[in-house]
N, C-alpha and C positions, 0 to 999 in steps of 0.2 A: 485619195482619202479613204477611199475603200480599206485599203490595208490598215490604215489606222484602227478603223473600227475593229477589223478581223481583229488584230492585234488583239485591242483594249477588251475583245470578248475572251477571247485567250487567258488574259492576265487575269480577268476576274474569274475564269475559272477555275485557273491555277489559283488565285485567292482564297476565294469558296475551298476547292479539296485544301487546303494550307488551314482554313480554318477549321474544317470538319475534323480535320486532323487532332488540330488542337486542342479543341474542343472534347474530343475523345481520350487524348493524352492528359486533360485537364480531371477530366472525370475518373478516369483510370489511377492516376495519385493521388484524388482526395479516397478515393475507396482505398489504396495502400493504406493511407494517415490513418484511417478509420481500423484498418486492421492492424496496424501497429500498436495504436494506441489503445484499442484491446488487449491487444496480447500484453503490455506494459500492465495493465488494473490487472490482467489474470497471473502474470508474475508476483507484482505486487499481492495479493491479496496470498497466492502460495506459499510467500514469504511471508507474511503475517502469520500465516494458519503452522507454519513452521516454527514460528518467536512463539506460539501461543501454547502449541504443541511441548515446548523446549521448557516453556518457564511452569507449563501445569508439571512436567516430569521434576523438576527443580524443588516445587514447591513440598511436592508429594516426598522427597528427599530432607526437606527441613523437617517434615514433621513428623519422620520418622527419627532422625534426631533428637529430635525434642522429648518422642515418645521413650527413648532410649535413656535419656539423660534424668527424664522424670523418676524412671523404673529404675536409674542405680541412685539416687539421694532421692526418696518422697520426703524427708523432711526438710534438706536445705531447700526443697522448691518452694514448699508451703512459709518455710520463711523468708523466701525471696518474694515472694510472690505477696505474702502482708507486708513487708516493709516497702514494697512499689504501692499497695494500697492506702494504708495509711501516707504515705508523701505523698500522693496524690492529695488524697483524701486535707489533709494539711494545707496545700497550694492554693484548692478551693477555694477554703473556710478563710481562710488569709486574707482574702479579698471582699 
């Protein structure tokens, strides 16, 4: 019987170090998770800051266009620009 116990003190410590083990390996890839899933929000967010980047250069494009198009017809704009008013203006009153 002796041996037995020898044994079963054995096994629980081979248990113990299996668990410490694990336990370590357990904490070691929630800290990965946690660093992934940073680095995913700081991509993410690089990638927005990029869309955001892309559509103010876009924007800044339209409206040089626009400034372009006004300075070769100022007067078809002035009359586009009352006949959008008044049809609005129209749509209102309608109702």
């Amino acid at each position: 019987m002796a041996t037995q116990t020898s044994v079963n003190k054995e096994n629980s410590k081979v248990d113990d170090i299996t668990m410490a083990e694990a336990i370590a390996q357990f904490k070691e890839a929630t800290s990965s998770i946690y660093d992934a899933v940073g680095s995913i929000g700081s991509a993410t967010a690089a990638n927005a800051k990029v869309r955001l980047n892309e559509g103010k250069a876009r924007a800044i494009e339209l409206e040089e266009q626009a400034e372009e198009a006004v300075r070769a017809r100022p007067l078809a704009t002035v009359g586009i620009a009352f006949a959008a008013g008044w049809l609005v203006s129209y749509l209102l009153h309608r109702r």
